[in-house]
ROTOR-693822 format. One record per residue (C-alpha): residue number from 1; residue in three letters; x, y, z. Coordinates in steps of 0.25 Angstrom, whole numbers. Example, Ala and Ser with C-alpha at 12.3 -4.5 7.8 and 13.67 -1.06 7.14 Angstrom:
2
VEXPA   seq   type      xx      yy      zz
VEXPA     1    ALA      49     -18      31
VEXPA     2    SER      55      -4      29
This chain:
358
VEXPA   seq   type      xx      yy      zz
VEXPA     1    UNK    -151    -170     174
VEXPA     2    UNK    -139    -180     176
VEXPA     3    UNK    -138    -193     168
VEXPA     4    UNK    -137    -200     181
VEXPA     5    UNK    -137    -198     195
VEXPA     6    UNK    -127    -210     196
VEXPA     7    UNK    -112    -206     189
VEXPA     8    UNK    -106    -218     196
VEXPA     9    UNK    -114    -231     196
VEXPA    10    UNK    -104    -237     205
VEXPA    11    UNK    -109    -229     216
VEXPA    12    UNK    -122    -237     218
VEXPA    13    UNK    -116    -251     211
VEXPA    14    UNK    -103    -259     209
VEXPA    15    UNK     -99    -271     206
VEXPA    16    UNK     -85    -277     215
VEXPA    17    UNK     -77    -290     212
VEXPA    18    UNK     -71    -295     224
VEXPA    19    UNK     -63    -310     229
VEXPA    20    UNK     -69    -319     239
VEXPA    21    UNK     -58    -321     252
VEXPA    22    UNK     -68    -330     258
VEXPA    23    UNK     -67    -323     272
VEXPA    24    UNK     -78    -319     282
VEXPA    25    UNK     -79    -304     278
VEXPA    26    UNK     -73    -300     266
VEXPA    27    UNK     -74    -287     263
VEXPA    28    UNK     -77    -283     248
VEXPA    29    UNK     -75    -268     243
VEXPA    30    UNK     -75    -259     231
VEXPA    31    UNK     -91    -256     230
VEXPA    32    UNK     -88    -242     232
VEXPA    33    UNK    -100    -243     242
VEXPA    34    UNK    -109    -251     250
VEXPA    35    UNK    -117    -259     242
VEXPA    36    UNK    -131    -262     247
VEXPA    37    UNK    -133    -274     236
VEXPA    38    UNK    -124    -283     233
VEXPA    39    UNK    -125    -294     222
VEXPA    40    UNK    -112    -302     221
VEXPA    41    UNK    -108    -315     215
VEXPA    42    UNK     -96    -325     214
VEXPA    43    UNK     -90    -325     201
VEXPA    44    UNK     -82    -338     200
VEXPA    45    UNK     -92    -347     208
VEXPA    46    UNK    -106    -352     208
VEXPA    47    UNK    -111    -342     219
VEXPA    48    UNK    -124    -335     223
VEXPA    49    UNK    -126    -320     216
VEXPA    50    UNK    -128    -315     231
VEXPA    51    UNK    -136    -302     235
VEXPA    52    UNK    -137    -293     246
VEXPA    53    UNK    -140    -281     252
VEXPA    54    UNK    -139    -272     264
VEXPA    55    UNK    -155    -270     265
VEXPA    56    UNK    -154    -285     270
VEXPA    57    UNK    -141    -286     277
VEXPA    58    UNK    -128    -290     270
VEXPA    59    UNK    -128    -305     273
VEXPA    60    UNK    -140    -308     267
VEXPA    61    UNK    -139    -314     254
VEXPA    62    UNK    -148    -316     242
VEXPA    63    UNK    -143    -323     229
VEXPA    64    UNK    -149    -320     215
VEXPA    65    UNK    -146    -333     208
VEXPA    66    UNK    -156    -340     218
VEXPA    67    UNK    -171    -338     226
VEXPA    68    UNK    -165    -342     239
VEXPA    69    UNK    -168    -331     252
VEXPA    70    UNK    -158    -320     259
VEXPA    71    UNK    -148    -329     266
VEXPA    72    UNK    -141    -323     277
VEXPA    73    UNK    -125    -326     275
VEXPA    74    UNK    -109    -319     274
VEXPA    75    UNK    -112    -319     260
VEXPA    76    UNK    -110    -301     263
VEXPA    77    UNK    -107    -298     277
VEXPA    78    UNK    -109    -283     276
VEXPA    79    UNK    -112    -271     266
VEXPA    80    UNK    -100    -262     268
VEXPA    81    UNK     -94    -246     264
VEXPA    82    UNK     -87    -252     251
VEXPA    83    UNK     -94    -267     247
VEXPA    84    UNK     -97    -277     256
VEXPA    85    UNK     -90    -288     265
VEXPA    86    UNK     -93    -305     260
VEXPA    87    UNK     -91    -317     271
VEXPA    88    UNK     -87    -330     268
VEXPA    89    UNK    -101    -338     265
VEXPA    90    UNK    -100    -348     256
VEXPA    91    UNK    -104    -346     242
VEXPA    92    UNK    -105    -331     245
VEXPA    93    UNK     -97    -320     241
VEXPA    94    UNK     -83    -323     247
VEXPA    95    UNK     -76    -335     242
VEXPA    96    UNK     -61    -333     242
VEXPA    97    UNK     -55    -331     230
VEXPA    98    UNK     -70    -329     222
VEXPA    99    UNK     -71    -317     215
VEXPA   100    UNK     -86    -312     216
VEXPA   101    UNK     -94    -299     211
VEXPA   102    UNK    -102    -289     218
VEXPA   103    UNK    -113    -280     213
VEXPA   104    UNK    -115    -270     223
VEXPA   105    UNK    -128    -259     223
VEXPA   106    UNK    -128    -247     232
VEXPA   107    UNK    -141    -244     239
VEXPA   108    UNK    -142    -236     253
VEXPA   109    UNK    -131    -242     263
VEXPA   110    UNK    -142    -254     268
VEXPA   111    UNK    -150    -239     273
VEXPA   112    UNK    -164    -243     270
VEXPA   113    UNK    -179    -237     271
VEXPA   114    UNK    -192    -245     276
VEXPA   115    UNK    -204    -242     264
VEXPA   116    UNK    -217    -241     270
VEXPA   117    UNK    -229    -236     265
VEXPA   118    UNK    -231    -247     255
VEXPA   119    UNK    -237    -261     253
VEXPA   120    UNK    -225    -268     257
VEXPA   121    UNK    -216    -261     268
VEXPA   122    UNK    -200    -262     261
VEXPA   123    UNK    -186    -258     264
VEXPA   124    UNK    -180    -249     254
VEXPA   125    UNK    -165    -248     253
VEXPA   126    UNK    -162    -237     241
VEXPA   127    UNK    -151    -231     233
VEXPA   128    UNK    -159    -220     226
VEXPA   129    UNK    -146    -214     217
VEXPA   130    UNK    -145    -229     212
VEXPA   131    UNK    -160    -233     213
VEXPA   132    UNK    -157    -246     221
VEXPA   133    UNK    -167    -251     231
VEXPA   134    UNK    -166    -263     238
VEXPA   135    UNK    -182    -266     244
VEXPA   136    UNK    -184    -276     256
VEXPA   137    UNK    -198    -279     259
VEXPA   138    UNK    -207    -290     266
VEXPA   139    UNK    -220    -298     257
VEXPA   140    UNK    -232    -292     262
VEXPA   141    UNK    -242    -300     269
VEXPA   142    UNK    -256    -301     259
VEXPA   143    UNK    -244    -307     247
VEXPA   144    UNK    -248    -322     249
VEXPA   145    UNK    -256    -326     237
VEXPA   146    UNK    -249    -331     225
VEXPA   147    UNK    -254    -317     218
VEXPA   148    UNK    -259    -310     228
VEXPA   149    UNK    -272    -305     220
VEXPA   150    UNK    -265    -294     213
VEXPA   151    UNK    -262    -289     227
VEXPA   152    UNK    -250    -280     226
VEXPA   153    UNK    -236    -272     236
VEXPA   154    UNK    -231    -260     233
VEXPA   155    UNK    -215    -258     241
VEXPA   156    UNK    -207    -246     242
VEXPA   157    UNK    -195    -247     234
VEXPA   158    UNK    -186    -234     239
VEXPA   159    UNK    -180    -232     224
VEXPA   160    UNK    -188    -220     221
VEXPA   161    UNK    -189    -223     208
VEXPA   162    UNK    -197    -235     200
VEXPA   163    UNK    -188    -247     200
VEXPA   164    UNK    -183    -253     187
VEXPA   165    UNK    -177    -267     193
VEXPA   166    UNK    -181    -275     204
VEXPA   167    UNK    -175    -287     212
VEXPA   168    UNK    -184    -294     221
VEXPA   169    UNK    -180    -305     231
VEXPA   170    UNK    -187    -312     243
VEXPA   171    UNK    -175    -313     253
VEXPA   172    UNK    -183    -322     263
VEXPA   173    UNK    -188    -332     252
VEXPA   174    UNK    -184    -341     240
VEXPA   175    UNK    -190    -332     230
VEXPA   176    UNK    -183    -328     215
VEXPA   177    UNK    -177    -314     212
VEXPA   178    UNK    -188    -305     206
VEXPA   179    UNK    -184    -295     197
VEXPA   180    UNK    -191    -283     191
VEXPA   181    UNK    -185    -275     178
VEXPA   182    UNK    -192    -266     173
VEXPA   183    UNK    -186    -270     158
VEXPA   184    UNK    -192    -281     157
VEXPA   185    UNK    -200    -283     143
VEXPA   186    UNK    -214    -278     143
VEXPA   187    UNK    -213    -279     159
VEXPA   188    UNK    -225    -276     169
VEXPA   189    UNK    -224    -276     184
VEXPA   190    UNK    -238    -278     183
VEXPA   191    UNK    -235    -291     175
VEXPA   192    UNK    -226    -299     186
VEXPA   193    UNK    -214    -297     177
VEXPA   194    UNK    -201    -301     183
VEXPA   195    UNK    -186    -309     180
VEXPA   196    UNK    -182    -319     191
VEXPA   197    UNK    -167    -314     194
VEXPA   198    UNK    -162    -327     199
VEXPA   199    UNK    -168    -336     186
VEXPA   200    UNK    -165    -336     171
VEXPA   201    UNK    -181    -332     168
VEXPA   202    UNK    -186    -322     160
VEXPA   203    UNK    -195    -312     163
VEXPA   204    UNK    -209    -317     169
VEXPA   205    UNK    -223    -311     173
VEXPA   206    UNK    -230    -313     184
VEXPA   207    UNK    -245    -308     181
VEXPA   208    UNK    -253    -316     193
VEXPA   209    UNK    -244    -310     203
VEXPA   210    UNK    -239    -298     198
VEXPA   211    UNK    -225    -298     204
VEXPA   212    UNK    -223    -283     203
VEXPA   213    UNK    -236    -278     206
VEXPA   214    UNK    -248    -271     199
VEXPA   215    UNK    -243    -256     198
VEXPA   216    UNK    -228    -251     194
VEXPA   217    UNK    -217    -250     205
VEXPA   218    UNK    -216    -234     209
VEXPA   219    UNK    -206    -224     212
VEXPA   220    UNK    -207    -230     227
VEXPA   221    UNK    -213    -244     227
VEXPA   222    UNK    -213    -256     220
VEXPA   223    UNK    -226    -266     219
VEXPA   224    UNK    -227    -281     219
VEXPA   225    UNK    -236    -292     220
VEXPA   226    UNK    -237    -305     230
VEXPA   227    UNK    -227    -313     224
VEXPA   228    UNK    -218    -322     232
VEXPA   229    UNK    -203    -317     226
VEXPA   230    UNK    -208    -301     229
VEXPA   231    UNK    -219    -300     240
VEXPA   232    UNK    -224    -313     248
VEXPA   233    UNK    -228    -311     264
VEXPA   234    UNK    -217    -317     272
VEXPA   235    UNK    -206    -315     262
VEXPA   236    UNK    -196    -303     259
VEXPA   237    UNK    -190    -298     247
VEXPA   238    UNK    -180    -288     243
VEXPA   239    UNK    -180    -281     229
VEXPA   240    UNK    -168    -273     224
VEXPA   241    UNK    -176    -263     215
VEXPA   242    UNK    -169    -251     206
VEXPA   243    UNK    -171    -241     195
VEXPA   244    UNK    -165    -235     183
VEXPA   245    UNK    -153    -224     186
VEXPA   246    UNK    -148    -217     175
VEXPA   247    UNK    -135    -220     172
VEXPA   248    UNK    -134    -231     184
VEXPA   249    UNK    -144    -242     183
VEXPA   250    UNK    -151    -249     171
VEXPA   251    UNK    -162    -260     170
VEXPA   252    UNK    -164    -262     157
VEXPA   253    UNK    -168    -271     145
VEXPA   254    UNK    -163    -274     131
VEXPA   255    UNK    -166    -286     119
VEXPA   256    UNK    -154    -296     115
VEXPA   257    UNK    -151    -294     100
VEXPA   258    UNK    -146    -309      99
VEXPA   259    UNK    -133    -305      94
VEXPA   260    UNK    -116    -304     101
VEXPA   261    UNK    -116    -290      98
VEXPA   262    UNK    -129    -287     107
VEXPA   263    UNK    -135    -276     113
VEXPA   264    UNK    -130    -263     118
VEXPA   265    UNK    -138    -258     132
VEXPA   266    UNK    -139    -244     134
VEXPA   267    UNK    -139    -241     150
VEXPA   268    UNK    -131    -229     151
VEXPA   269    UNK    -122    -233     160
VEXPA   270    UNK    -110    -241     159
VEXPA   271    UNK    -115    -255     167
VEXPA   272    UNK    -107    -258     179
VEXPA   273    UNK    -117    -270     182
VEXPA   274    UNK    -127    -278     172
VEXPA   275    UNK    -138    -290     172
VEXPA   276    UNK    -145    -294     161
VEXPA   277    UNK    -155    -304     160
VEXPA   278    UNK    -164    -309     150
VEXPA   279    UNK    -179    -307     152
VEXPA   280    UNK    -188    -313     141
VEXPA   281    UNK    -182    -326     141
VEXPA   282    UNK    -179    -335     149
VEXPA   283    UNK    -165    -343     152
VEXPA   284    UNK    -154    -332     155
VEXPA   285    UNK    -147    -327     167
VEXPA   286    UNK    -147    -313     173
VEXPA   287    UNK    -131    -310     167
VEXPA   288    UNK    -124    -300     176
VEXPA   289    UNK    -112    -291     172
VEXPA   290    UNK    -104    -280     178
VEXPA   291    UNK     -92    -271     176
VEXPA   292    UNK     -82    -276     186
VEXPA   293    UNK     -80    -291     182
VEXPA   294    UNK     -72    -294     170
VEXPA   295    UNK     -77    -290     156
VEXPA   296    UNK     -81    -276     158
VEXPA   297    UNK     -70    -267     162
VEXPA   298    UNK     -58    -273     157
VEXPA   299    UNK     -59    -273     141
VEXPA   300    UNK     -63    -288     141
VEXPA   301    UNK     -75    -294     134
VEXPA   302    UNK     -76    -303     143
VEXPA   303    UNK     -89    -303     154
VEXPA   304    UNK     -92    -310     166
VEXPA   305    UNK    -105    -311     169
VEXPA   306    UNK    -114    -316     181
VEXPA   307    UNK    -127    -322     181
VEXPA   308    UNK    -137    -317     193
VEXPA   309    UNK    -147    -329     193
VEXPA   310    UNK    -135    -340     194
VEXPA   311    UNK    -124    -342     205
VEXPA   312    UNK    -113    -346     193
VEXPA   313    UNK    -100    -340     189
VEXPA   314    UNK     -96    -328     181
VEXPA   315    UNK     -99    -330     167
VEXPA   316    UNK     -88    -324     157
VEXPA   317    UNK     -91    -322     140
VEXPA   318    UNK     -77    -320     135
VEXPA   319    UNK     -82    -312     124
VEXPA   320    UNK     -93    -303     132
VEXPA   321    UNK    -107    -302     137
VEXPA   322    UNK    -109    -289     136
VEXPA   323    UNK    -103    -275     139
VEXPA   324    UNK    -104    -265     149
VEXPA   325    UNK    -104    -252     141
VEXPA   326    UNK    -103    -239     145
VEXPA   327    UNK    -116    -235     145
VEXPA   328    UNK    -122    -250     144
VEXPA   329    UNK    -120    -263     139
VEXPA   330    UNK    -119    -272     126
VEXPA   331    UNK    -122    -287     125
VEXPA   332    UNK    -110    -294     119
VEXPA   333    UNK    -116    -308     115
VEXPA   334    UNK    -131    -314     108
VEXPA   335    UNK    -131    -325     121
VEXPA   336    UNK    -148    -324     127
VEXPA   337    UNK    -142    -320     140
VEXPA   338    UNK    -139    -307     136
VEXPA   339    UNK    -144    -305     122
VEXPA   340    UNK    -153    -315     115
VEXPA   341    UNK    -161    -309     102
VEXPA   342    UNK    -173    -303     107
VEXPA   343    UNK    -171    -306     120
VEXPA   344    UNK    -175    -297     133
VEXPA   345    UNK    -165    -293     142
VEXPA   346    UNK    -167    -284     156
VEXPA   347    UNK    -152    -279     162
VEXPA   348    UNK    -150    -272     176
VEXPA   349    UNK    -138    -262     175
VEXPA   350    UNK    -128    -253     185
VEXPA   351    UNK    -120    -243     179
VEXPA   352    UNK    -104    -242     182
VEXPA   353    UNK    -105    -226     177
VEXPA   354    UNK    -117    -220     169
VEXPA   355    UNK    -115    -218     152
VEXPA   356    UNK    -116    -201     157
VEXPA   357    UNK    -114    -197     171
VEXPA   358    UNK    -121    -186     178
């Protein structure tokens, strides 16, 4: 059997650089194909982290460093063959002369499949090679007690596989990011246990209402509770929900050793894309990396470094955060956001290549 059925990561996810001209329709290239999500951020200004996706339609926006609902704005105008075309809204992702990053995922051309057959009904757009599936569903109708009474939903994912990592995001209310990973410490679905994406809180539970559900997620569906930021009648929620591929995506865990010469992570891939964030305590940010911004490719020691819960400005550590090794990464500093003794850290990872091809 193969090492991976992915030899080239960039085929399923890429990371562009590209310069505001402040026009109406600015056309951004160099994806090498049409990207289904895209995260992308204003490096030198105070900016929203803006996401979207062609399940809902390419102007309608949601931001990670905030609660607020999908907006419907020029932020994207449209998803095209080889990246994606910006307008000129303000504080978006086209100021002239600003230079911004884009994080882009492949899932199935906007092509998407209605799941029936289950508690709640959802729409399922999948990439199956890169296990990605973006999942839109409505609140069912009996979730309107504040825990429902152990009452329980079980939606159709697409990914074939048991997911590892979750997002979930009301798009029509002012709700939190949501997220599941399945590294987290001693975790439970059945115990509630979550990270807020767009807060600096640790890992939390929630027994009484049991955010995840009362039985593990399957190879087809995923279960959860009554909660207002995942399942509430009247409300809608997206969840961008993947698993493990082999040479291709990592969700992982690993313990800070205190010290500047930190710990090595094995993923077994050279990391084109990394977010780390500290889950047992509280206080620091989710830190983002990636290997098209400076530090990484040009035999510097320097990093840049985002943070996805904040709309600030490109961080840069002159003498290094970490590196992005050939088949995973090394922390290069003792500071809590990345490596305090003892501490608990969860990472999300995309490969540029894998460590062994097919």
């Amino acid at each position: 059997m193969a090492y991976t059925t992915i030899d080239n990561g960039e085929e399923h996810f890429n990371t562009i650089l590209y310069t505001g001209d402040g026009s109406a329709d600015n056309d951004i290239t160099g994806v090498g194909f049409a990207p289904d999500w895209v995260w992308a951020k204003n490096r030198g200004a105070a900016d929203a982290h803006w996401v979207l996706d062609s399940t809902r339609g390419a102007t309608k926006g949601l931001y990670t460093n905030g609660t607020a609902a999908e907006n419907t704005q020029n932020h994207l105008i449209s998803f095209d063959s080889d990246g994606f075309s910006v307008g000129n809204q303000a504080n978006g992702l086209n100021t002239s002369s600003n230079n911004y990053v884009s994080w882009n995922w492949k899932c199935n051309g906007g092509t998407t499949t209605s799941q029936t057959g289950s508690d709640i009904n959802s729409v399922t757009q999948v990439n199956t090679d890169a296990k990605f599936s973006i999942v839109t569903y409505n609140g069912a109708s009996g979730s309107d007690s504040a825990d429902n009474g152990g009452a329980y939903w079980r939606v159709k994912h697409g990914l074939g596989s048991v997911p590892k990592f979750a997002i979930f995001k009301s798009t029509t209310h002012v709700h939190g990011w949501y997220v599941w990973h399945h590294g987290f410490s001693g975790a439970s679905k059945s115990d509630g246990d979550h990270i807020v994406l767009n807060t600096v809180a640790a890992m939390a539970s929630e027994g009484s209402q049991i955010l995840w559900g009362n039985t593990e997620w399957s190879t087809t569906e995923f279960e959860i509770g009554g909660w207002d930021v995942v399942n509430r009648s009247g409300k809608s929620y997206i969840a961008y929900m993947f698993d493990e591929v082999k040479g291709y995506s990592k969700f992982g865990s690993y313990t800070g050793n205190g010290n500047a010469d930190g710990p090595f992570v094995y993923t077994g891939f050279k990391p084109a894309w990394l977010m780390i964030k500290r889950s047992d305590a509280d206080g620091e940010n989710w830190q983002m990396f990636d290997n098209k911004r400076d530090g990484f490719n040009n035999g510097s020691s320097s990093n840049k470094m985002l943070k996805a819960n904040v709309s600030e400005t490109e961080d840069t550590n002159s003498t290094g955060f970490l590196d992005l090794l050939s088949n995973g990464f090394k922390i290069r500093e003792s500071a809590a956001r990345h490596n305090a003794s003892g501490g608990y850290y969860i990472y999300m990872a995309f490969a540029e290549h894998p460590f062994v091809s097919s």
